[in-house]
N, C-alpha and C positions, 0 to 999 in steps of 0.2 A: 406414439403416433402411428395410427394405421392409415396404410395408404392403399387404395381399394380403384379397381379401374370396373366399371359399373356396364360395360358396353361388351358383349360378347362377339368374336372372329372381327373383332375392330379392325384386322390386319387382314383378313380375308383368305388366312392360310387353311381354310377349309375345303381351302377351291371351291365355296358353294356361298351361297348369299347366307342363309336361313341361321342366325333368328333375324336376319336385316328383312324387309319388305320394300323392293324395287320397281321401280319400272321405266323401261326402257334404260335398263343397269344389267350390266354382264359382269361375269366374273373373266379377266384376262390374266395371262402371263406374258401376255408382250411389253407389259411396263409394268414395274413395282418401286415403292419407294423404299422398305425393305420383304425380306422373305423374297417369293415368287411371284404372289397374285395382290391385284388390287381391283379395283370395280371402276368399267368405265360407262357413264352414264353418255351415252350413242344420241344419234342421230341431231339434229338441229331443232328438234320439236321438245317438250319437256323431259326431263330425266329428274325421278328421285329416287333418295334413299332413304331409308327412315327405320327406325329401333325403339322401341320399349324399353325400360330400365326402373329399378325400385330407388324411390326416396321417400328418406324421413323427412320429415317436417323441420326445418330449421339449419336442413343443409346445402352446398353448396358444393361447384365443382367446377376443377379447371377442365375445360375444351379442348382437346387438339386436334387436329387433323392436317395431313399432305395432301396437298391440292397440285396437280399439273393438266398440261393438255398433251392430247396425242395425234393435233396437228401443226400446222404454222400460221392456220387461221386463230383470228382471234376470238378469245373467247369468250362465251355468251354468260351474262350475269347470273351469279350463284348466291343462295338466299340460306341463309343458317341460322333453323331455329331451335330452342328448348322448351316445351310448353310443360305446367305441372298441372295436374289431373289428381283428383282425389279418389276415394276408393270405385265409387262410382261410375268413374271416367266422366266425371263432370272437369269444365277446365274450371281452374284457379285464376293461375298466371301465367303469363310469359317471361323464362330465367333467362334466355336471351335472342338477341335478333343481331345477325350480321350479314352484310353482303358485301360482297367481291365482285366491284364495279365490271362489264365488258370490259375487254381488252387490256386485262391489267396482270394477268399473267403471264409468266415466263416464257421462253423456248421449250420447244418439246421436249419433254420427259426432263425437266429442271423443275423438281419440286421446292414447294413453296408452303413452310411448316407455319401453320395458323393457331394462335393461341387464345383463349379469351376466358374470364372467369364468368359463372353464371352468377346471377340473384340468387338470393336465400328462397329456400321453398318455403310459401306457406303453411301455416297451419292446416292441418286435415292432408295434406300433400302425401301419394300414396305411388303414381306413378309419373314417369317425367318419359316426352318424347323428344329424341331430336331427329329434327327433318332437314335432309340435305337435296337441297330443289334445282338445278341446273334449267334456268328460265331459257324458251326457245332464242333462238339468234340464226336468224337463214344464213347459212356459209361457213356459224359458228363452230369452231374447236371440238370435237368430245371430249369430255372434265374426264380425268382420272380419279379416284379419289382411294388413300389408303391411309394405315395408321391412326384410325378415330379410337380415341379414349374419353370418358366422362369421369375424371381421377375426382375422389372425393376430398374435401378440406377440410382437415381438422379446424373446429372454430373455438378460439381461447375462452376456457371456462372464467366464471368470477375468479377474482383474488379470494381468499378465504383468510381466518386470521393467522395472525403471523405467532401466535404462540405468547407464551406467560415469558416477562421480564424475568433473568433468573442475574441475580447478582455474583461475583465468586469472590468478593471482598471478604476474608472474616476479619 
């Protein structure tokens, strides 16, 4: 069983975004859920984050991510997706979609660890994106975000035969 985390500076200890693609996302050290640094997607207008990653065809992956805010306002609805894209960058499908109603997080800096399994990639499935959207909210929180992994799953092969009947009677 290999177990492969698909998402590169998930934890942000590069002190830099890159290979992430942000905006309105900084790299901070004033809150982390572990290490030093995490990414806080600012201001009350949109914040994303988003990353590239290779998949086979017919695989799958569990999600995680630390979610907090780093105010005591509430926080503005956050949208989490996985889309699979084939060689092309044509899309496929969508492996998953979830969102983190307003106001439904913790106290500041009380992370809040988010798990989910994706859909099986299609066939032709070449690249997978996940996009971490922080939707505006006037007065809303800025989202922290640290600790993204896209771990891969092992998916159980057939049974295969069980072998020839061997007797030990003589």
């Amino acid at each position: 069983m290999t177990i492969e985390n698909r998402i590169i500076n998930g934890g942000f200890e590069t002190g830099s975004l890159p290979p992430w693609t942000g905006f309105n996302a900084i790299i901070t050290s004033d809150f982390s859920h572990s290490g030093i640094y995490s990414v806080n997607l600012v201001t009350t207008s949109i914040g994303i984050l988003a990353q590239s990653f290779l998949v086979n065809p017919g695989e799958n992956f569990e999600f995680v991510i630390s979610i907090s805010k780093a105010s005591s306002a509430p926080n503005p609805a956050i949208v989490i997706t996985v889309d699979y894209y084939n060689s092309s960058f044509n899309f496929l499908s969508q492996g998953l979609s979830l969102t983190i109603p307003a106001n439904r997080l913790s106290a500041v800096n009380v992370w809040n660890e988010i798990y989910a399994t994706t859909n099986i990639a299609p066939p032709d499935t070449a690249i997978g994106v996940l996009t971490i959207q922080k939707l505006p909210l006037s007065g809303g929180a800025p989202i922290l975000i640290d600790d993204v992994a896209m771990i891969t799953i092992d998916q159980p092969g057939a049974t295969g035969p069980t072998g020839e009947k061997v007797s030990t009677a003589t």
